[in-house]
C-alpha atoms as one frame of an Amber mdcrd trajectory, in Angstrom:
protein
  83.928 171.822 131.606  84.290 173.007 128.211  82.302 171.977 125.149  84.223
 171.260 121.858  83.823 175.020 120.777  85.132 176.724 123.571  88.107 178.833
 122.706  90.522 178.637 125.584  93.828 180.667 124.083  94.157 183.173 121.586
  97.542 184.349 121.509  99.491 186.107 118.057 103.011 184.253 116.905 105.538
 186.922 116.719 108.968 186.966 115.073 110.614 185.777 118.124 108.457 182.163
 117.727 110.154 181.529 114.425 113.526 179.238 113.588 115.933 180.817 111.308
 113.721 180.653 107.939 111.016 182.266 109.619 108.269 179.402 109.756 106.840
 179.235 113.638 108.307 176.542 114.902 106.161 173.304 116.037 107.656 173.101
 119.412 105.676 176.333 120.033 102.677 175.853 119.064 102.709 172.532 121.183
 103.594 174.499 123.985 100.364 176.574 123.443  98.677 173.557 123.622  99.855
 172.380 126.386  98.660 175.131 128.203  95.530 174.896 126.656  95.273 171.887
 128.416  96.193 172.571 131.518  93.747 175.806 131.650  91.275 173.081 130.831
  92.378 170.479 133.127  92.972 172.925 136.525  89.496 173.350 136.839  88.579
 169.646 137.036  91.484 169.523 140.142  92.634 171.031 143.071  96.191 168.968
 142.389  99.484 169.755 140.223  99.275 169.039 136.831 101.779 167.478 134.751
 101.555 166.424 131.254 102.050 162.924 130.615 101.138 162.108 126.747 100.917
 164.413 123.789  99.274 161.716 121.797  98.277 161.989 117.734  99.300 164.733
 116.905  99.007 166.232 113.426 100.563 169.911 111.568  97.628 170.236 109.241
  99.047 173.910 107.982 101.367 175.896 109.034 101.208 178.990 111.236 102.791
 182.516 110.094 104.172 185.036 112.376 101.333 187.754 112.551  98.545 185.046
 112.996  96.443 184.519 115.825  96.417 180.840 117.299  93.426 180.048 118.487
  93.232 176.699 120.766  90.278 174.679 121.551  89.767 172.126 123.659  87.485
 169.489 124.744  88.254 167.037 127.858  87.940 163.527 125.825  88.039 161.358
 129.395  88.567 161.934 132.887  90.161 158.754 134.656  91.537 157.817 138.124
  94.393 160.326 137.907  94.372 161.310 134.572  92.854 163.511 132.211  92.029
 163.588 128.340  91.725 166.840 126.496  91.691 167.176 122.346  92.780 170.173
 121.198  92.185 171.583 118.109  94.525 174.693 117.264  93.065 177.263 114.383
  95.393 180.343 113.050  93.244 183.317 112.468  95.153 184.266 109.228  96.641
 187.935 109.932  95.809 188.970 106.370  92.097 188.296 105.893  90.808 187.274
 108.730  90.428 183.652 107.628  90.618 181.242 110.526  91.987 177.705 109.842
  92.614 174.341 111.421  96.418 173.824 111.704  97.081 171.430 114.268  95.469
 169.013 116.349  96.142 165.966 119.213  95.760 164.837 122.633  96.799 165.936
 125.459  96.791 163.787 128.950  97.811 165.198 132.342  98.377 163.263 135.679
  97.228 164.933 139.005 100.177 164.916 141.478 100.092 165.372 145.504 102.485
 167.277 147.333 105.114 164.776 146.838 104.811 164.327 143.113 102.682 161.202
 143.316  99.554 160.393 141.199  96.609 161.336 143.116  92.953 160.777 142.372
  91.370 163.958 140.549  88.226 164.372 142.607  90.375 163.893 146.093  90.894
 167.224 147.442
């Protein structure tokens, strides 16, 4: 399980990631950390994941195409079906190297059987 300082994506926003005036859009980087999540959560469970809640989250700065986003996580809770993960997203600024926090929130996903019903995480 990772500890609040493990980095579990690095991946650089390109051109392609931006809306028409260029700034990376927000839907993006939540779908980084979504997956952050998940690459976090699919070692706690043999089940599908889905997410469920993307829960206070907050655009500290913004991210600039040319950046690397850097997404950490740390599993909050672990429940019945249900897990917790914060994630805290940095951009590695792509002039100078400086890394910063730009986003952060919470992120829970449900375990699902083979018919898309909530199943207890430690069931196998």
């Amino acid at each position: 399980m990772p500890n609040q300082s493990d980095l579990v994506i690095r991946v650089v926003a390109m051109p392609a990631d931006t809306n028409s005036s260029g700034d990376i859009f927000g839907g993006w980087l939540l779908s980084q950390m979504d997956l952050a999540a998940w690459v976090v959560a699919r070692k706690l469970t043999p089940h599908r994941l889905v997410t469920v809640a993307m829960d206070s989250v907050v655009f500290h700065k913004p991210v600039y195409v040319g950046d690397c986003l850097l997404c950490y996580a740390t599993v909050e809770r672990i429940g019945r079906t249900s897990i917790t993960i914060h994630i805290q997203a940095h951009a590695e600024r792509a002039r100078g190297g400086e890394e910063v926090a730009v986003t952060e929130g919470r992120i829970t996903m449900v375990a699902l059987d083979e018919n898309r019903n909530p199943v207890p995480i430690a069931e196998a």
